[in-house]
Steps between C-alpha positions, in 0.01 A plus 500: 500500500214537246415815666811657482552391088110654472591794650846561341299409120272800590746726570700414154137538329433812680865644400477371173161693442628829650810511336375648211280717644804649713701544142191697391513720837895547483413603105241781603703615794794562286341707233290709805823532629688587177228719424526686872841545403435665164285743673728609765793545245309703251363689795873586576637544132210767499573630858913510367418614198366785674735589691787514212213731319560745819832498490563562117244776544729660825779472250336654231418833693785533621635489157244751417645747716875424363553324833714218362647384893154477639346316201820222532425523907096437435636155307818425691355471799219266427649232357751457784 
C-alpha cells in the first residue's frame, strides 16, 4: 500500500509542477495561433480588397464609354 500512496504523491507533484508550465504553453499557442489568424485575414482583406478594386475599375470604363448597362452588369454580377 505504501507503494501505491508513493506513487500516486508523485504523480500529484509531477501534475502540480506541470500545470503551470501547460498554462504557459496553452498562452503561447493561442497568440501563435491568433497571430496565424491575423495573417491569413489581412492576406484576404488585401486579396478582396483587390478584387472590389477590379471590379469598380470594369465599372468605371464602361462608364467611360457611356455604357451605363455594362458598368451595372461588371458590379451586379459580382456580388451575387
Amino acid at each position: 500500500m505504501g507503494g501505491r500512496f508513493r506513487f500516486i504523491m508523485i504523480i500529484a507533484f509531477t501534475a502540480s509542477m506541470l500545470a503551470p508550465a501547460a498554462s504557459a504553453l496553452a498562452a503561447a499557442s493561442s497568440a501563435t495561433f491568433r497571430q496565424s489568424c491575423e495573417r491569413q485575414l489581412s492576406g484576404l482583406e488585401a486579396e478582396a480588397r483587390a478584387m472590389v478594386a477590379d471590379w469598380q475599375k470594369m465599372a468605371d470604363a464602361a462608364l467611360a464609354r457611356r455604357d451605363a448597362e455594362q458598368a451595372a452588369k461588371a458590379l451586379e454580377t459580382q456580388v451575387r
